[in-house]
N, C-alpha and C positions, 0 to 999 in steps of 0.2 A: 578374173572376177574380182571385183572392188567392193568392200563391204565399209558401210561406214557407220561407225558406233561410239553411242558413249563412252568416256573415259574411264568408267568405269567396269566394275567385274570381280567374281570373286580370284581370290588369290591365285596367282600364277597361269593365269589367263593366257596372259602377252607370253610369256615365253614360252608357249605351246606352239604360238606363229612363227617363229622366229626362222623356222626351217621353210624352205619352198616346194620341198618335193618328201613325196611319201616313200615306202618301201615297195610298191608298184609300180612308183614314176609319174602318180598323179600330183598335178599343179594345187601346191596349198593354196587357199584366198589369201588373195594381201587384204590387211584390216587397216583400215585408214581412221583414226581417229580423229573426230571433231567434237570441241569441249560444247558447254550448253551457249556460250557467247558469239557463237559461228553467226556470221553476217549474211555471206550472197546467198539467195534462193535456194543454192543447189546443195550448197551445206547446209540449209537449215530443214530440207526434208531429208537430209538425212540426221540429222541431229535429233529430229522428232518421229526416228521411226518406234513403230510399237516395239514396248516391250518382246512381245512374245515374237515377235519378227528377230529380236535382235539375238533372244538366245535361240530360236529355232537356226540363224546362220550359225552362230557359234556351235553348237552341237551338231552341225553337219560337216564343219570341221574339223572337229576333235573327233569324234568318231571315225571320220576316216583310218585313224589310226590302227583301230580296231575291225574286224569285222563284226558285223550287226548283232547285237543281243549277246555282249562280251562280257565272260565273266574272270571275276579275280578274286581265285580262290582262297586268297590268305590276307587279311588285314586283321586288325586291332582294335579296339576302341577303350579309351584309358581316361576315367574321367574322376580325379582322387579327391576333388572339391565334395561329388555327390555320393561317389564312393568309393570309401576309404581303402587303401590299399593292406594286402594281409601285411603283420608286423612282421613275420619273419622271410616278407620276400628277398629275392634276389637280387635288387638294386632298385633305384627309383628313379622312375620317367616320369618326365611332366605329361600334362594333359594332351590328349589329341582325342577330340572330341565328337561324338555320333554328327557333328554338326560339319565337324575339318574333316570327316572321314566321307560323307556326303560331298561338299563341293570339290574334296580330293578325284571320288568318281565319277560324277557329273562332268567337271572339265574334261576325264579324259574320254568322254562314253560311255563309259562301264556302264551295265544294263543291272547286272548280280554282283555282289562282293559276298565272301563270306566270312561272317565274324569267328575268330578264334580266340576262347580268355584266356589271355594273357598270365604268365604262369607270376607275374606281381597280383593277382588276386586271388592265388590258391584255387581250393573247389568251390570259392562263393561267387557261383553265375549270375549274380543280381543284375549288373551292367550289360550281359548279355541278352539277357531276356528283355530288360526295358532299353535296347540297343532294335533290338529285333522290332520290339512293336512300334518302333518310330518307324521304321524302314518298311512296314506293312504289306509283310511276306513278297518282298522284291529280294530280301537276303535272305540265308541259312546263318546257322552255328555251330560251330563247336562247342562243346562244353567241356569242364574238367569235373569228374567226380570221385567220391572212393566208395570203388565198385561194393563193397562189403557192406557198406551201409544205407546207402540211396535206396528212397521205396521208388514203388514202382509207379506212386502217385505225382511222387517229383518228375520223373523221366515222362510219363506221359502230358503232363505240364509243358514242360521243355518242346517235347514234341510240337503240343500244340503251338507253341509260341515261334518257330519254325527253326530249332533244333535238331540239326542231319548227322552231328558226328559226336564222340566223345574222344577224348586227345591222351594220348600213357607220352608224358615228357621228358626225358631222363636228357637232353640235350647231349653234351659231351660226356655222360656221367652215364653210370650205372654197371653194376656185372651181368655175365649175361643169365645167372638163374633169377636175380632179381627182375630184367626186362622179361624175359618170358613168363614170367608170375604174373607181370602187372599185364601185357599184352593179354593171356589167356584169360584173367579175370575182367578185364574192360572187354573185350570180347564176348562176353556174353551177354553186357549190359547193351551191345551193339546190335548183337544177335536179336536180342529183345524186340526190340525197336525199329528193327531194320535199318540201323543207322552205317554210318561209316566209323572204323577204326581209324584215326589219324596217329601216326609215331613221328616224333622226335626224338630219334635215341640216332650211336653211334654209329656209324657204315656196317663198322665191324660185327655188331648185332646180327645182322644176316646171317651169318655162316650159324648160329642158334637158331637164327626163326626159319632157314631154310625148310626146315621141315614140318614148322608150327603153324607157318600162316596156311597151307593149302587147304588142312582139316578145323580152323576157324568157323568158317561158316557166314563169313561178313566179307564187306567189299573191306578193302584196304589200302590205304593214302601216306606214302611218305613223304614227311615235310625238305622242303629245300636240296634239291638231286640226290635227296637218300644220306644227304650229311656226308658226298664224296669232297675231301678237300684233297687240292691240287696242293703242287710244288710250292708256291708263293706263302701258305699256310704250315707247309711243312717242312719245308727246304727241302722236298728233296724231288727234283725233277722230272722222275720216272712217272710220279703220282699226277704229272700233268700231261705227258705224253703216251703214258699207259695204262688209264686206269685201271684195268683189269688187276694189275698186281697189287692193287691196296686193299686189303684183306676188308672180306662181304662184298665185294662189288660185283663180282662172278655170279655170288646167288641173287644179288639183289636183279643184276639184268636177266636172271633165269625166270624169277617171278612175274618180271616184265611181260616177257616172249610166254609164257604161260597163261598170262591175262589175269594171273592171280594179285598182282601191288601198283596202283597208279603210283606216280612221282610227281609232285611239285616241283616245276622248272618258277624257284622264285629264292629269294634272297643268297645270291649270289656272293655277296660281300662274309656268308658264313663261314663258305669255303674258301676261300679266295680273298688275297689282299691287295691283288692290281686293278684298283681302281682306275678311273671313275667306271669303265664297261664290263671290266671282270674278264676280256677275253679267253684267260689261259682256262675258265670253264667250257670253251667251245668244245671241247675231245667231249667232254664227260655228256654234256649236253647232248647231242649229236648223236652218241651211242644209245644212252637213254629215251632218245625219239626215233632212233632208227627198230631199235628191239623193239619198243611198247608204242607205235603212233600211234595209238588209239588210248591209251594207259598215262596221257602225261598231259595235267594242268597247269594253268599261268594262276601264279602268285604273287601281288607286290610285297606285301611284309610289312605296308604302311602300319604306322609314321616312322619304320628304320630305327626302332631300340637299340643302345648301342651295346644291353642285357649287362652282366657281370664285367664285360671288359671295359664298359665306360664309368667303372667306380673311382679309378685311379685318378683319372681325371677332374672328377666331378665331383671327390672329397672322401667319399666311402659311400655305401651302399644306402645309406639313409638321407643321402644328398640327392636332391631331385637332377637329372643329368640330361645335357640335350639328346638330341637325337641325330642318327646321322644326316651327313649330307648327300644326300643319293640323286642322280637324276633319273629318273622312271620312264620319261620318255625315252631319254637316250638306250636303256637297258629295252626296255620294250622293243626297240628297232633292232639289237643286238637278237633277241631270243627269235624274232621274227626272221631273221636270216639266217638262225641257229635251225630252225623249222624248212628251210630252203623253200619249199611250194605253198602256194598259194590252200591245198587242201590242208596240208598239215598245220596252216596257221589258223585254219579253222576249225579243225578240232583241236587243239590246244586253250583255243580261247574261247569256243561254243559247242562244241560237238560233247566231246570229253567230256567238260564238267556237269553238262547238262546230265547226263546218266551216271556222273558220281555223285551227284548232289539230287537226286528225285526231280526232278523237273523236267514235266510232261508237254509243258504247250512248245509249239514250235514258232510263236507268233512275240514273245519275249523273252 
């Protein structure tokens, strides 16, 4: 099939074509390009086809990638022109915007994304919520708050504005009487709500919350395969060949198989520094979808912050800093093979998130 379209498009368009074949073995379209000065007949109806013709082909392309009504559970939205980032954050990322976050999942299909605030704005969800009502309840959120103080007029708020989770961060950091303090306490504000708990804290957290999340009372979501880093992150080999022996990893798949903790299969580059696919995640991957298929979502991580470890770089932590260079399609085809069948890549990207995230219709 021969598609012919303007030169133009938004960013990163063309190199979504550039492959010919899917992860099922279906034939991409070739996109043939003809600028607005096309001469014979046959280029100029195609030069003049409608608009809505031209992204309705393009969107049956790019979603192919996906199956239908595909959600990605973890992005960002970071916009410090309108608002300002906390002063005592963690390092500073330039902007990626409700608008780059938009043609980000449009190009690939994405049906749902879900916004998560970014811990450079602390607990002020401003950018969230006027993130949310541009996107007009086609996304969810996350929010970050502190549980001791938020009313319950804020949280219903939030709610309304289409707010599913609230997020306890501790990334590489924390002890563990502190994480099960903040866990049990954002837990209730989850409980409230009927929202989802989101953690980012360390692997090793597990072996403390083993016994803390079943009497919770909330669904529960860890970010990025639970924060298991392989050998390439830790030098040391066994951690990519065995996960099992890198302490939490035992209780976090026990949760799993229990049906008590989904997992985000999403930023890869956390655990892992064999870029650009990240392979040496396939073990952890793999065990993780094999213990909980029905327990584990697809997350990009857009726009790939490069968090605290891009300060060095980029001057110190008050220096605005790029972002990484990731390729998403490529990882996407990676995770989809990490899923082996055809069902499992459908709950990963539809089935799943749709019952982690409240969303009732079957039609998007």
């Amino acid at each position: 099939m021969t598609l012919a379209l303007p030169a133009t498009g938004p960013p990163g368009f063309m190199s979504a074509f550039r492959r010919k074949r899917g992860h099922t073995g279906m034939m991409w379209p070739t996109i043939v390009l003809f600028h607005d000065h096309c001469t014979s007949s046959q280029q100029n109806l195609r030069c003049y086809l409608p608009q809505v013709a031209m992204w309705a082909s393009l969107t049956f392309a790019l979603s192919s990638t996906f199956p239908q009504y595909a959600w990605d559970s973890h992005i960002h939205v970071i916009e410090p022109d309108n608002f300002p980032l906390d002063p005592d954050r963690p390092y500073t990322p330039k902007a990626a915007t409700r608008y780059n976050a938009s043609d980000f999942e449009v190009s690939r299909g994405i049906a749902h994304a879900v916004i998560v605030l970014p811990s450079v704005y602390g607990i002020n969800n401003s950018i969230l919520l006027d993130a949310l009502d541009y996107f007009k309840g086609t996304y969810r959120g996350v929010c970050v708050v502190d549980p001791g103080s938020v009313s319950n007029e804020t949280l219903s708020l939030y709610h309304e504005k289409g707010v599913r989770g609230v997020r306890v961060n501790f990334g590489d950091d924390g002890t563990n009487d502190e994480i099960v303090e903040a866990v049990r306490k954002n837990a209730e504000v989850a409980r409230a709500q009927n929202w989802v708990l989101q953690l980012y804290i360390p692997l090793k957290a597990f072996v403390a919350l083993h016994d803390v999340i079943p009497g919770l009372g909330v669904r529960v979501v860890t970010d990025h395969f639970g924060h298991a880093m392989v050998g390439s992150r830790t030098n040391n080999t066994a951690d990519t060949v065995d996960p099992y022996q890198i302490e939490g990893f035992t209780e976090m798949v026990d949760l799993l198989r229990r049906r008590l903790l989904f997992v985000k299969i999403s930023a890869p580059y956390l655990n892992s520094l064999k870029g650009p696919l990240y392979e040496d995640m396939r073990v952890v991957a793999e065990t993780i979808m094999v213990n909980g298929p029905e327990m584990v979502v697809y997350g990009s991580d857009w726009p790939h912050t490069a968090n605290a470890e891009g300060n060095a770089v980029a001057g110190g932590r008050l220096v605005p800093q790029a972002y990484r260079s990731i390729n998403d399609a490529a990882i996407v085809e990676e995770f989809k093979n990490w899923a082996t069948t055809d069902q499992q890549i459908q709950r990963l990207f539809v089935d799943n998130p749709r019952r982690l995230w409240q969303w009732n219709s079957v039609d998007s």
